[in-house]
Structure formats: C-alpha cells, structure tokens
BALOBA-1460 file (C-alpha; in Angstrom, 3 decimals):
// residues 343
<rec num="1" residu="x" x="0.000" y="0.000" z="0.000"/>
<rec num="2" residu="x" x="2.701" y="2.275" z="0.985"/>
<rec num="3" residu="x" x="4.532" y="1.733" z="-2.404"/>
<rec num="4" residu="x" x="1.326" y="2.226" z="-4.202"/>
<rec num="5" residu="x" x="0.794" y="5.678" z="-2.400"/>
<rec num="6" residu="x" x="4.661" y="6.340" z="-3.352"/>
<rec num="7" residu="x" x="4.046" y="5.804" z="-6.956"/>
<rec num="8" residu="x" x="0.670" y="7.697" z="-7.484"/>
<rec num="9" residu="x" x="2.227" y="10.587" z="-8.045"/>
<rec num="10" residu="x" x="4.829" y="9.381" z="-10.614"/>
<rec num="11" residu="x" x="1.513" y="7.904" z="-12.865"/>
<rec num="12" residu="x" x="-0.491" y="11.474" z="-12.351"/>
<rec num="13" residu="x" x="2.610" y="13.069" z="-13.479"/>
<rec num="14" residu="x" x="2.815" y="10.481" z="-16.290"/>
<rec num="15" residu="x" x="-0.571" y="11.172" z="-17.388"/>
<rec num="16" residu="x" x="-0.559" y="15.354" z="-17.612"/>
<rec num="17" residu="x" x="2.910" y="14.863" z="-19.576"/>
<rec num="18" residu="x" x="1.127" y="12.425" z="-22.058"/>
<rec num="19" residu="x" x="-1.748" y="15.086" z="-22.173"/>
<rec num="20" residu="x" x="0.024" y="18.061" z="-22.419"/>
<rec num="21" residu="x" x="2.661" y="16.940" z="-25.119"/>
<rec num="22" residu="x" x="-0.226" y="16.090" z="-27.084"/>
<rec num="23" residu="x" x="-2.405" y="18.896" z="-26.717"/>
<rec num="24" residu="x" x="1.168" y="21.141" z="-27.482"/>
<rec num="25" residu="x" x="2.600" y="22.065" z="-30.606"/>
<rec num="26" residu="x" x="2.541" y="24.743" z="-33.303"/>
<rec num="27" residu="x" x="-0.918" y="24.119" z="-34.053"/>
<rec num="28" residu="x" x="-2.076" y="24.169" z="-30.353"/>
<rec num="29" residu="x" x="-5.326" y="22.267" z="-29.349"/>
<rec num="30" residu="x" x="-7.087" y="22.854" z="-26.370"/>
<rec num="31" residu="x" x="-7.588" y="19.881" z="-23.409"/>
<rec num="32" residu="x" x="-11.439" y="19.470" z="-24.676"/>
<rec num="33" residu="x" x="-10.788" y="19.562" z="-28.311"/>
<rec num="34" residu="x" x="-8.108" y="16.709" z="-27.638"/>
<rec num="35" residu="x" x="-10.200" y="14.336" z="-25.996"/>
<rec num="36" residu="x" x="-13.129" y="14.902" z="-28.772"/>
<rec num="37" residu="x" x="-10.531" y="14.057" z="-31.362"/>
<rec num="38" residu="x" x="-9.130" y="10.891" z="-29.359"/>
<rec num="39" residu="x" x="-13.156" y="9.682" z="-28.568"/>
<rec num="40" residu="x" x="-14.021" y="10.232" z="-32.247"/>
<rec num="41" residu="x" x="-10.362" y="8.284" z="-33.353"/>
<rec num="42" residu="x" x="-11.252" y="4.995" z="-30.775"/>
<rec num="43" residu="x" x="-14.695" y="5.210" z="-30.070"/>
<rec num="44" residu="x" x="-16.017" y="6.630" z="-33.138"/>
<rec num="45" residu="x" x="-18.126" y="9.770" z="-30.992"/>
<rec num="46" residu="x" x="-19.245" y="12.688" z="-32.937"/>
<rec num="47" residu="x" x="-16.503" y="14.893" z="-33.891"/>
<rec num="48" residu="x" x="-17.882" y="18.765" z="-33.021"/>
<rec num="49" residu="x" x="-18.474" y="20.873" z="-35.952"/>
<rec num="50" residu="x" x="-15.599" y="23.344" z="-35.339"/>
<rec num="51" residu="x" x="-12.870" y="20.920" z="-35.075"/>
<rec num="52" residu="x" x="-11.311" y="20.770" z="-38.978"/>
<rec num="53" residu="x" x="-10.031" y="17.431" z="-40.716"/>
<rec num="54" residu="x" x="-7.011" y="19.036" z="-40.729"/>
<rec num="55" residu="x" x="-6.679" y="18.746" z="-36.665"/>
<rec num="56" residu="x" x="-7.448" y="15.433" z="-36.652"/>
<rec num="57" residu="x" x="-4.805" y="14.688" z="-38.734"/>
<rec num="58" residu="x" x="-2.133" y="16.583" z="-37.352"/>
<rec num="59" residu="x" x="-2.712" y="14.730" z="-33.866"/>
<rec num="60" residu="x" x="-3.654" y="11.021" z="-34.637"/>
<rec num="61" residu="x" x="-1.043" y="10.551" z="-37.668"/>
<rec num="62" residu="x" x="1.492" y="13.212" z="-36.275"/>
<rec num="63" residu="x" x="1.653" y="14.341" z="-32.384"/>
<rec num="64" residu="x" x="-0.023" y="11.437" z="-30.996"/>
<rec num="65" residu="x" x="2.335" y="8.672" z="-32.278"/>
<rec num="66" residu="x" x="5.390" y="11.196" z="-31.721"/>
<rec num="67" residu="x" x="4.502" y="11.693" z="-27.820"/>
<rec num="68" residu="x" x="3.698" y="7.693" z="-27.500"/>
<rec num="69" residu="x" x="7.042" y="7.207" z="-29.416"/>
<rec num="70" residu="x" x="8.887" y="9.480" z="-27.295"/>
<rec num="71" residu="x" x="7.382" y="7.912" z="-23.862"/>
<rec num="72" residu="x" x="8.393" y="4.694" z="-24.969"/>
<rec num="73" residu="x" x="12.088" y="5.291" z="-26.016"/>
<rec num="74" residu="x" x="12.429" y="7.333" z="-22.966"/>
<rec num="75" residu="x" x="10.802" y="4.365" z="-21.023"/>
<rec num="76" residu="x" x="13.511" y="1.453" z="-22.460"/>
<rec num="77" residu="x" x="16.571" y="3.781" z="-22.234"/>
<rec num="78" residu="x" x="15.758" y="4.659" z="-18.453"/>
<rec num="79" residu="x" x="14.919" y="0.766" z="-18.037"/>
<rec num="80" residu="x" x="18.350" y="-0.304" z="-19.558"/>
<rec num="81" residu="x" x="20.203" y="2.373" z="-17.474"/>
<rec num="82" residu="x" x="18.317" y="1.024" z="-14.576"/>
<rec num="83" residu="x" x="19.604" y="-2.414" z="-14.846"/>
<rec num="84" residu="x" x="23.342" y="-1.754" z="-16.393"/>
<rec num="85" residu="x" x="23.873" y="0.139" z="-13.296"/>
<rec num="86" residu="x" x="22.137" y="-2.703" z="-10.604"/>
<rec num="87" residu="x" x="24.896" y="-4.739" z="-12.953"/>
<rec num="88" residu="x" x="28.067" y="-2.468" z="-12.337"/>
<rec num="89" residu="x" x="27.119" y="-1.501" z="-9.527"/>
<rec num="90" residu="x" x="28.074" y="2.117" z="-10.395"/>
<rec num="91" residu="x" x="25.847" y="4.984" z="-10.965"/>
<rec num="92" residu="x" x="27.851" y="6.261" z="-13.735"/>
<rec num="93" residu="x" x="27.437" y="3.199" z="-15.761"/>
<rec num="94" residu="x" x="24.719" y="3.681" z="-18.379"/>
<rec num="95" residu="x" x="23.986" y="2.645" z="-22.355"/>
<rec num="96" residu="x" x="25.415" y="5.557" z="-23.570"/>
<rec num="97" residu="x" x="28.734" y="5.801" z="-21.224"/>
<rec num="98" residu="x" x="29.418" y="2.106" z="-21.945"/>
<rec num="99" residu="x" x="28.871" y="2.709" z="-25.769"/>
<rec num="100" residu="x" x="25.808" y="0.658" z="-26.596"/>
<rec num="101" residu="x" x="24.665" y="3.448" z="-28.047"/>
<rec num="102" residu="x" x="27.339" y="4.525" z="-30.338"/>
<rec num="103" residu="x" x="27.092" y="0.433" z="-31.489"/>
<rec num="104" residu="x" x="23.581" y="0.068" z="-32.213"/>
<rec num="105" residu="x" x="23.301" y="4.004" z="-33.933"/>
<rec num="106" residu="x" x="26.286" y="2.811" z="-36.154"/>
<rec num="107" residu="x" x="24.986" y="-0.351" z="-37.382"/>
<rec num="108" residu="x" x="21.427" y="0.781" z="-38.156"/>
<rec num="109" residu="x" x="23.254" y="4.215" z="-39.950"/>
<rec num="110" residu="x" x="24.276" y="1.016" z="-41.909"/>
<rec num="111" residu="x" x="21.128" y="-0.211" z="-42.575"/>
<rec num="112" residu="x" x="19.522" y="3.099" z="-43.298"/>
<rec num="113" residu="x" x="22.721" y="4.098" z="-46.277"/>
<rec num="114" residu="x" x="22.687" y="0.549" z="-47.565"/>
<rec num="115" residu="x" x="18.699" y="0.170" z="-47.789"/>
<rec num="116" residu="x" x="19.474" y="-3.468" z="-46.365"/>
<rec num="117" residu="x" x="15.795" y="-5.146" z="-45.330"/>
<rec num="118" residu="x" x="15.259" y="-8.548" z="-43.614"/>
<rec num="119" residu="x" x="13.812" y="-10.704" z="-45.925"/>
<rec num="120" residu="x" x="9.590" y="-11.137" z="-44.066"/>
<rec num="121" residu="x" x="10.691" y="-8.703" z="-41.479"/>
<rec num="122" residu="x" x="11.254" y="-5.652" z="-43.305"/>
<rec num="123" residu="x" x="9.454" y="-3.662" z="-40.449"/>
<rec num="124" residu="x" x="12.257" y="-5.213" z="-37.865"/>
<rec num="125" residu="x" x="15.290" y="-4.636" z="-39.999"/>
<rec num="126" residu="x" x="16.282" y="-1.146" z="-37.497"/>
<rec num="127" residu="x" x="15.854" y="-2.852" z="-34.265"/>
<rec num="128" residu="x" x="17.641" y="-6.087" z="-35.085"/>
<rec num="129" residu="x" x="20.130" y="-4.635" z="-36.436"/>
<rec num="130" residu="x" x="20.276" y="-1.884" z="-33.557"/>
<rec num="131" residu="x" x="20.486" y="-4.787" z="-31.001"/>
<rec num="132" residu="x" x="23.082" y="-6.792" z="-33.212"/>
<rec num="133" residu="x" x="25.105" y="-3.364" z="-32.839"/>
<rec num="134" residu="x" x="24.958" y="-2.956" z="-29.298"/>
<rec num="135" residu="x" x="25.489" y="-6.160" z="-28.276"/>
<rec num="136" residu="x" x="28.278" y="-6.412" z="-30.122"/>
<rec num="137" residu="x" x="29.876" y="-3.237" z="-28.466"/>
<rec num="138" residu="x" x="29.012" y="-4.463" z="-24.697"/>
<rec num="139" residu="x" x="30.804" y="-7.557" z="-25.286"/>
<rec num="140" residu="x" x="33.364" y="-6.000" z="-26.785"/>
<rec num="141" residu="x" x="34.059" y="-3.787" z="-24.153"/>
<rec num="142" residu="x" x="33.965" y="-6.548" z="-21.658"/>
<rec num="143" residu="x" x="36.094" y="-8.592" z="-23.403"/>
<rec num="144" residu="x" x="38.976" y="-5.837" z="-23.414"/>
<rec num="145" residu="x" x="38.189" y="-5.342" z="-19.915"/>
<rec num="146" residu="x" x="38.771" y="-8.628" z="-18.824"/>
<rec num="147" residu="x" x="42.669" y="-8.457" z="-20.660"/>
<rec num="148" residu="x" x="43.020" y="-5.449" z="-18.969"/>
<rec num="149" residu="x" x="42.424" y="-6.565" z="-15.976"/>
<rec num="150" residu="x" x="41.478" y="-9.897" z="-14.681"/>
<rec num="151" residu="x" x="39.556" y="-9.280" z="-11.827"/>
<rec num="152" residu="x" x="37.262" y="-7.168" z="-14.469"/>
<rec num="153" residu="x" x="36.678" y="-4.584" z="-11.936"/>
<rec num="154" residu="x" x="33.695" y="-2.677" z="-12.597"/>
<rec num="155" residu="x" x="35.131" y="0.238" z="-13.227"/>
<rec num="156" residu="x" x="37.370" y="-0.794" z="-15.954"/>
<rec num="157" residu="x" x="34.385" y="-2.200" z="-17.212"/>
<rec num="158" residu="x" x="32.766" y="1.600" z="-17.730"/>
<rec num="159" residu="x" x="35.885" y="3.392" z="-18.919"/>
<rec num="160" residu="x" x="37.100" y="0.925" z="-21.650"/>
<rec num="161" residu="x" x="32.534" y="1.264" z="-22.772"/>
<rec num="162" residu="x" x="33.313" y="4.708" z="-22.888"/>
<rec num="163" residu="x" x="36.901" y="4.830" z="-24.976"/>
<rec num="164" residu="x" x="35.140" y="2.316" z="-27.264"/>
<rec num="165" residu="x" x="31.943" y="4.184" z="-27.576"/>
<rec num="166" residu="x" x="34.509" y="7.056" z="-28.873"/>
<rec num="167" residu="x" x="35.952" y="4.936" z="-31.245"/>
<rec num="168" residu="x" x="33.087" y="3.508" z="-32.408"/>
<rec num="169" residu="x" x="31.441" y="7.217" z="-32.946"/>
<rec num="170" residu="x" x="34.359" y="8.089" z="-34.860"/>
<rec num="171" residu="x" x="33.536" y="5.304" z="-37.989"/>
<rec num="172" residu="x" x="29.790" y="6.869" z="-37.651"/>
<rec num="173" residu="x" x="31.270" y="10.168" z="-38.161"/>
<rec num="174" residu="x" x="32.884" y="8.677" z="-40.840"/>
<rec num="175" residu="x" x="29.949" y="7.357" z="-42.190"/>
<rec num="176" residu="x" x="27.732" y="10.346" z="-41.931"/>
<rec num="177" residu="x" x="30.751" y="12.225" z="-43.974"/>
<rec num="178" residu="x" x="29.922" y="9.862" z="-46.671"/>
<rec num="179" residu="x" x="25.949" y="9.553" z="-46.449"/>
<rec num="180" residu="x" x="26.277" y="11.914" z="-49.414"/>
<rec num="181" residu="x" x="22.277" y="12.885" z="-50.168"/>
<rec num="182" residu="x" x="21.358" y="10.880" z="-46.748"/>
<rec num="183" residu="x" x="24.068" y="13.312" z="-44.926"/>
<rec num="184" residu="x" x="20.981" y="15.898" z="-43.159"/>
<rec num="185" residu="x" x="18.599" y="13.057" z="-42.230"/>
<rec num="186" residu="x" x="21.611" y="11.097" z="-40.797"/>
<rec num="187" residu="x" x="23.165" y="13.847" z="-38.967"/>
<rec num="188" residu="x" x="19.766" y="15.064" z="-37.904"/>
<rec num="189" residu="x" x="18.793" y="11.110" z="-37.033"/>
<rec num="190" residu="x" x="21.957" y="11.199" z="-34.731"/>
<rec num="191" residu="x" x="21.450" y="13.995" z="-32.353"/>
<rec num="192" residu="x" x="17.648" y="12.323" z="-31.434"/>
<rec num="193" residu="x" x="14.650" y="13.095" z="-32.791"/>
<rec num="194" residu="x" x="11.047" y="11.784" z="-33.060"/>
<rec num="195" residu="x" x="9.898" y="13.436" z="-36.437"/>
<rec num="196" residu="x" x="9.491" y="10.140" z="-37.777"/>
<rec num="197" residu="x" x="7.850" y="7.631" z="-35.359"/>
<rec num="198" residu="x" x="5.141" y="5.737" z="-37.064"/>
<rec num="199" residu="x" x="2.213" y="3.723" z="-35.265"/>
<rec num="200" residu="x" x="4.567" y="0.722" z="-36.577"/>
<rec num="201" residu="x" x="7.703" y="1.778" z="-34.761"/>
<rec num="202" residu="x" x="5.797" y="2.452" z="-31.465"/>
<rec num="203" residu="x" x="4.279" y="-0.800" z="-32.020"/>
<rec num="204" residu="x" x="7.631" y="-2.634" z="-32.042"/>
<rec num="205" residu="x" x="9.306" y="-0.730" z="-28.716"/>
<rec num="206" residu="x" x="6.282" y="-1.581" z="-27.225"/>
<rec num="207" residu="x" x="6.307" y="-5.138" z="-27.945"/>
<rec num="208" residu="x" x="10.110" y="-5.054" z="-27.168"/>
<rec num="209" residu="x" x="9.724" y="-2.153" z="-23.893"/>
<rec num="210" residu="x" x="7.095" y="-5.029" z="-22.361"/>
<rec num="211" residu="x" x="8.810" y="-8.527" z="-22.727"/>
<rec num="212" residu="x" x="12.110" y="-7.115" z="-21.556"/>
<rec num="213" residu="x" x="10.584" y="-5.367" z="-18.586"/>
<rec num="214" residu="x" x="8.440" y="-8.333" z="-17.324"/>
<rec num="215" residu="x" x="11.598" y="-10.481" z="-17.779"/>
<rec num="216" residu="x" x="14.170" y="-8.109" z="-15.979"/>
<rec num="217" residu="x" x="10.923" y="-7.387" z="-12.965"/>
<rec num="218" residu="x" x="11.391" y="-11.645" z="-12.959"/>
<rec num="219" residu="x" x="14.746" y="-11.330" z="-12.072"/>
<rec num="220" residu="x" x="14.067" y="-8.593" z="-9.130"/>
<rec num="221" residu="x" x="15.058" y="-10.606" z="-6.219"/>
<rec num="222" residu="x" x="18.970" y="-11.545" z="-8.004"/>
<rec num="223" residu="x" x="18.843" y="-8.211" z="-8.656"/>
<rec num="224" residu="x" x="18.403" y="-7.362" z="-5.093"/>
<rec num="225" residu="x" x="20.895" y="-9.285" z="-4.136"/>
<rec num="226" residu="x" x="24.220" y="-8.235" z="-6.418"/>
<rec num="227" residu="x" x="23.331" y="-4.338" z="-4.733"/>
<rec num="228" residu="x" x="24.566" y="-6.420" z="-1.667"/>
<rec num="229" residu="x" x="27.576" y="-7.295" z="-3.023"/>
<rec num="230" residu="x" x="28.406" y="-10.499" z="-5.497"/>
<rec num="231" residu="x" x="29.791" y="-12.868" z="-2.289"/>
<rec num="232" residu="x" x="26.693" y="-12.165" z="-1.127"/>
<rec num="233" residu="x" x="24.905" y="-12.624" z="-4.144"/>
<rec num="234" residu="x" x="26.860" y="-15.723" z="-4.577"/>
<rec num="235" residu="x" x="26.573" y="-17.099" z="-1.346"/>
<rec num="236" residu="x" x="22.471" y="-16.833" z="-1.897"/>
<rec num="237" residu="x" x="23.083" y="-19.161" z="-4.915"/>
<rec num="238" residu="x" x="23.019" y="-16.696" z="-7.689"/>
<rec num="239" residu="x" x="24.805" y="-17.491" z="-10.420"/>
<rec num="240" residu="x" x="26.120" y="-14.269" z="-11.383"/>
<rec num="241" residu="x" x="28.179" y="-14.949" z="-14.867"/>
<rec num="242" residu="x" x="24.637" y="-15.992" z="-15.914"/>
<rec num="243" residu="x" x="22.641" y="-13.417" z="-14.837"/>
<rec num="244" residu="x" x="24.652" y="-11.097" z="-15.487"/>
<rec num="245" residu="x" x="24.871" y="-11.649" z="-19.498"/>
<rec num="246" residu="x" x="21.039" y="-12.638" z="-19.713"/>
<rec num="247" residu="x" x="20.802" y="-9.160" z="-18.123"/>
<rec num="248" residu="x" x="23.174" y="-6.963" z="-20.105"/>
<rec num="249" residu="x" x="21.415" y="-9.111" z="-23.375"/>
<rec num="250" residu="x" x="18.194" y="-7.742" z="-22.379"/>
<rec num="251" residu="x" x="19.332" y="-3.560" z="-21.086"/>
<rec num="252" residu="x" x="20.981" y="-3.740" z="-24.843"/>
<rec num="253" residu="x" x="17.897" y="-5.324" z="-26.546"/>
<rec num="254" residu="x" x="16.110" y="-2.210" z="-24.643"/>
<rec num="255" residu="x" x="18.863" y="0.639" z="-26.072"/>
<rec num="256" residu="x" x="19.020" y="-1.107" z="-29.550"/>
<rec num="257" residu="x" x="14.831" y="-0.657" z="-29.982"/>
<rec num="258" residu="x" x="15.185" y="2.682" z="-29.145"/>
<rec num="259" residu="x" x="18.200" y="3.799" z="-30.985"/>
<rec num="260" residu="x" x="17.149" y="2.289" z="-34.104"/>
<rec num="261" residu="x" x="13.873" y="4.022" z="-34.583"/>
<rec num="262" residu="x" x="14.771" y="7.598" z="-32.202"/>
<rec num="263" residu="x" x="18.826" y="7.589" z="-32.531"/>
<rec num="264" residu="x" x="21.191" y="8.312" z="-29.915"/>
<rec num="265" residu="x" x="19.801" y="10.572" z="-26.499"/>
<rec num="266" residu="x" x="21.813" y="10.064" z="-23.795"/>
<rec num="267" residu="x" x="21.497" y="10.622" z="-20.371"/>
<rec num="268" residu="x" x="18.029" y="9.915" z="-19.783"/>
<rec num="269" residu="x" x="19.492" y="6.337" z="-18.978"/>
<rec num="270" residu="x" x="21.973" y="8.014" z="-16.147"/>
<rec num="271" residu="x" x="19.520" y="10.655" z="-14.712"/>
<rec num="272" residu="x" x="16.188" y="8.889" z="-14.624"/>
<rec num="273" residu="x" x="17.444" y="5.818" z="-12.695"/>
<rec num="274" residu="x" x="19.303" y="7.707" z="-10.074"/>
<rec num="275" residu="x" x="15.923" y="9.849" z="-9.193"/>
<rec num="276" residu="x" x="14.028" y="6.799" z="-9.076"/>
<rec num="277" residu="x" x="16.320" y="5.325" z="-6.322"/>
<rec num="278" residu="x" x="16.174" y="8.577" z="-4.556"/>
<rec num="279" residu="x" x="12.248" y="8.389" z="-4.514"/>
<rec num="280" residu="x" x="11.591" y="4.959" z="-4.372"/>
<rec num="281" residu="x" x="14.670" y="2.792" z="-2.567"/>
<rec num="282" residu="x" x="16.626" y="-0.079" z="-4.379"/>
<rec num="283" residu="x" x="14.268" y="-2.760" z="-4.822"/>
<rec num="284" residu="x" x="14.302" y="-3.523" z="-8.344"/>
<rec num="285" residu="x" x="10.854" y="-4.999" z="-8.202"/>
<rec num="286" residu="x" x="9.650" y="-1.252" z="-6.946"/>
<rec num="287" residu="x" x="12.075" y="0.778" z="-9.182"/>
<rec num="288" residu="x" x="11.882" y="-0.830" z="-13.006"/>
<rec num="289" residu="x" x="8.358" y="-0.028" z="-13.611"/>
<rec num="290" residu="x" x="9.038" y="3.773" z="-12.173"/>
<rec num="291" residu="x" x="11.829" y="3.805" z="-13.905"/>
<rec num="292" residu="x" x="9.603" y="3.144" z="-17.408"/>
<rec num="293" residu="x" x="6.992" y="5.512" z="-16.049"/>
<rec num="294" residu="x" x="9.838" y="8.355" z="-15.176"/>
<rec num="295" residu="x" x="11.924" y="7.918" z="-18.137"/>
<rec num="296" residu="x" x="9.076" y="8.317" z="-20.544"/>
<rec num="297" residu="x" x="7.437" y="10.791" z="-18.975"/>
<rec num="298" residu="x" x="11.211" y="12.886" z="-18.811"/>
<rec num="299" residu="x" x="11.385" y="12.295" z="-22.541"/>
<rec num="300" residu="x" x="7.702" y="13.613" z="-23.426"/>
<rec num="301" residu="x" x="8.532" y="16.489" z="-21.303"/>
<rec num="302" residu="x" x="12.611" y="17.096" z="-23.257"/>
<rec num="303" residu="x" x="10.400" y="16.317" z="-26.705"/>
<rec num="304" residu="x" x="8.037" y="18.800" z="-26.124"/>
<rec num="305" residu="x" x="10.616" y="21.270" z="-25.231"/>
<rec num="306" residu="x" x="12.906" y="20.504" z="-28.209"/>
<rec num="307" residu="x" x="9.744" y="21.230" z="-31.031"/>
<rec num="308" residu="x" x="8.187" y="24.350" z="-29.525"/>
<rec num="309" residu="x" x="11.005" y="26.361" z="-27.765"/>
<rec num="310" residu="x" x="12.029" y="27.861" z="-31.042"/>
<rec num="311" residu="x" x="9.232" y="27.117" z="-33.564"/>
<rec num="312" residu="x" x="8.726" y="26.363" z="-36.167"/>
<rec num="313" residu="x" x="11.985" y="25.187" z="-36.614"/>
<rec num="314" residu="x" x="12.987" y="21.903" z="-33.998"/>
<rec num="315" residu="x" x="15.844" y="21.161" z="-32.079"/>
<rec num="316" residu="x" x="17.519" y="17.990" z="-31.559"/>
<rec num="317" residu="x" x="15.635" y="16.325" z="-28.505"/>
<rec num="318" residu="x" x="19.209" y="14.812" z="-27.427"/>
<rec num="319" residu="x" x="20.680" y="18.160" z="-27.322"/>
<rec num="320" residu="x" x="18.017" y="18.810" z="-24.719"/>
<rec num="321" residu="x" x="18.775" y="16.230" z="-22.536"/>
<rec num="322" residu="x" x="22.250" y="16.526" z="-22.803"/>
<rec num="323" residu="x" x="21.658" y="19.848" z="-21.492"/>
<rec num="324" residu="x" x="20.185" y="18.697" z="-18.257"/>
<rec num="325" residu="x" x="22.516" y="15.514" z="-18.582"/>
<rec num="326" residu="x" x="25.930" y="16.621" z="-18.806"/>
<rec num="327" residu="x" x="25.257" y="18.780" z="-15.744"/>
<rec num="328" residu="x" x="23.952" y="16.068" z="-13.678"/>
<rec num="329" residu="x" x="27.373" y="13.501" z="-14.896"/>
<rec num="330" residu="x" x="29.486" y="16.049" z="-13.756"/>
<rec num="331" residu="x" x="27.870" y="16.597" z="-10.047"/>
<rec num="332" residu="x" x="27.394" y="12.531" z="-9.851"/>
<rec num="333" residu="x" x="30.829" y="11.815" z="-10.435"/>
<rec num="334" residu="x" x="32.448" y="14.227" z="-8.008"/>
<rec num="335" residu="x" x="30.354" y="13.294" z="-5.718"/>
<rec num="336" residu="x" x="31.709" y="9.998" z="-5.917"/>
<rec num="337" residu="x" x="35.486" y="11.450" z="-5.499"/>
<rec num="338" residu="x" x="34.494" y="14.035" z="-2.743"/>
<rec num="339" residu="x" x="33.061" y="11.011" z="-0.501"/>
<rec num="340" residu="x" x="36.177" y="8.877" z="-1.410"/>
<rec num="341" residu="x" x="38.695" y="11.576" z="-0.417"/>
<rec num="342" residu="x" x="36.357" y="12.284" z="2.956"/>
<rec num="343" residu="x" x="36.870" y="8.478" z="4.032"/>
C-alpha cells in the first residue's frame, strides 16, 4: 500500500505529460478539443463541428504517435540504465557511457545508407540490427576489460565502454561524412529526434519495452541481491556470470529498440534511474516499472521542449537532454570522489 501511495504521483505526473505533449505544438489544441478528437479516433463519438479534418490529422497521424514514441524510447533507455547500473554496480554506468549506443546508432546508420531489409521482417530490420550493434559493443568492451584486468573490476568495465563508444562514434562520423544525399537526415537522425515515429515503430518498442521489462521485474530478487555485493549474491546461490549476461542481453535489446527508430539521447538512462532510487529505494521490483513511467514521462517532457522552444523550426531532442545531462554527470561523479577523499 505504501509503495502504491509512493508511486501515485509518478503515474499522475505520467498522465498530464502524455496530455500536455499532445495537446502542445505549433498548431495548439485545447484539453477538450483533444479528448473529442481521441473519442471520435477509438470510439467513433461525434466529432464537433468546429474541429477541422485538418486537426485530426495533425494529432492522430502526427503528435499522438510522436509523444507515444517518445514515452516509450524514454521508457527502455531509463529501463536499460536502470539495470546496467544494478549490474556495475556504479551509478555512472549507463547505455550511452558504456557505448551501446554509439554500437547500435552505427549499425542501423548502416542499414539506413545501404537500404538493407530482412527478408519477411522488413518492419524489424532497425531494431535487429540496432540490437546486433549494441550487443556487439558491450561484449566488446567486456572482453577488453577482462585483458586489462582480470579481476574485471567494474570500473574498468565503464571506462574501456566509454573509450570504445569514442571509437566507435568516430567510424559513424565517418559514415555520416559519406551519407552523401542521406548526410541531413543522418546527422539530424543522430542527435535524437522523433519526427518520424510511425504507429509501426511504437508498435515494435512496445512489444520489445514489455517482454524485456516483465523479464528483468522476474529477475528482481537476483537483482536485489548483487546491490549487496556479489559474495553475497553468490553465497544466496546466484549465479552471477549468468545473470549477469542474460541481463546486459536484455538492457541492450532495450537501447538497440530505441536507438534504431529515435537515434542516440543520452542521459536519460543516467539521470532517470538515479531519481528513481532517490524516490523509491533499491528494490528492483519497486524501481523498473518507475523507472519506465519516469523515463518516458522525462522524454515527453525534453520532446516537447525541443519542437516548440524555437518554432517552427525543432531542435535535436538529445541536445536537450544533454543539457540537463551533462550537468547532472558532472555533479554525480564528483560526488563519488568528494566522498572517497572524505573516508
């Protein structure tokens, strides 16, 4: 009961950002002529007289699947953070610091220049191949961690994600140079933005958001555990080599869904995560559903910011967060060194 008091807020908040990022935009529609359209879209009510076609249009085939599409991506990267951090037990650690990102945006860039489709499953060509990307990357990283040092301390873990998230953003920048007539969308593709999402893509990181989250919520009590430490974890019978890749697997599944269709916004993944354990405590059970319901409600509310602050013309949504993010890394991180030097 208490929990459920705890997280009432979070879902009210939820709901006005999903309300007002639809009802905002640079043709504004007011709270009642929202609803009418949404009743006369699902439940086929009377549309009133003074609404025009036109309205409709703009915010069922337009705003409506842009806000859902920007809840959604915000909800999987904040869910991924969420988990890559119960992992490395560091609050730094995130999809973007460890490079996931910079893997999955670089392999579906390669997708999008080539015009590569999956034979029957044209629609999941981005997020495959998004996944395939960051997967690659996190093993990568964790495979030169390991021969650079054995014990594959956590740390070294987050700082050879980031040199190879560097490196890997380097070939993208190389492949943007050479996009040739794709060069604006690509660059523009890169920096975030939610122009494009389709019923279809929020569809898919749906489908994807769900069956990760109810799998990682199934693992809330190993999760639990590890924030005790892995002898204790191990101790408890967890086997943590296991979990810990079937967990990583499913963070970058998460990222590489919402990279593919959205491209790369960082630190919603870093932020969102570290509020939620402020507000709500460590248990995982508790804290990966607020994360989803945080996260997309911070990216709804970073959306909305980055299409009307200087309309008409929109600015990248991940420079918005980066904004808000870069700040935030900064003050986490010395943090960290201000309580080590104090002990």
């Amino acid at each position: 009961m208490k929990t459920c008091m705890k997280a009432l807020p979070g879902a009210l908040f939820c709901a006005a950002c999903l309300i007002f990022g639809t009802m905002v935009g640079s043709a504004g529609l007011s709270l009642s002529d929202t609803f009418a359209i949404l009743g006369y879209r699902l439940f086929g009510t009377a549309l009133p007289e003074h609404i025009p076609n036109i309205a409709v249009s703009i915010l069922w085939t337009i705003r409506l699947p842009r806000v859902i599409g920007a809840f959604l991506v915000g909800a999987a990267l904040s869910v991924s953070g969420a988990v890559m951090q119960s992992v490395l037990r560091n609050p730094l650690a995130s999809s973007y610091t460890l490079g996931v990102s910079a893997g999955a945006s670089l392999a579906t860039a390669a997708v999008i220049l080539s015009g590569f489709t999956l034979p029957f499953l044209s629609s999941l060509t981005r997020p495959i191949s998004g996944f395939a990307g960051g997967l690659a990357t996190v093993f990568l990283a964790m495979g030169l961690a390991a021969r650079f040092d054995r014990n594959m301390q956590n740390v070294t873990i987050i700082l050879t994600g980031m040199v190879l998230g560097l490196f890997v953003n380097a070939f993208l920048t190389i492949l943007t140079a050479l996009s040739g007539d794709h060069l604006r969308l690509l660059v523009f593709w890169q920096m975030g933005s939610f122009g494009d999402m389709k019923w279809r893509a929020c569809a898919i990181v749906a489908v994807v958001l769900t069956c990760c989250l109810l799998a990682l919520v199934g693992f809330s009590r190993e999760m639990d555990l590890m924030t005790f430490g892995e002898e204790q974890a191990l101790s408890a019978g967890v086997e943590l080599k296991q979990l810990k890749t079937i967990l990583l697997v499913l963070s970058t599944l998460l990222t590489g869904a919402a990279v593919s269709f959205a491209g790369i916004i960082g630190f919603v993944d870093l932020i969102v995560p570290h509020v939620v354990r402020r507000l709500f405590g460590s248990r995982h059970r508790t804290t990966l559903p607020m994360n989803a319901v945080l996260g997309g409600s911070f990216m709804v509310l970073a959306d909305m910011i980055a299409r009307t602050i200087m309309s008409p013309r929109e600015l990248p949504v991940g420079a918005i967060t980066a904004l808000v993010g870069a700040p935030f890394f900064a003050w986490l991180y010395f943090r960290r060194r201000g309580g080590a030097h104090r002990d």
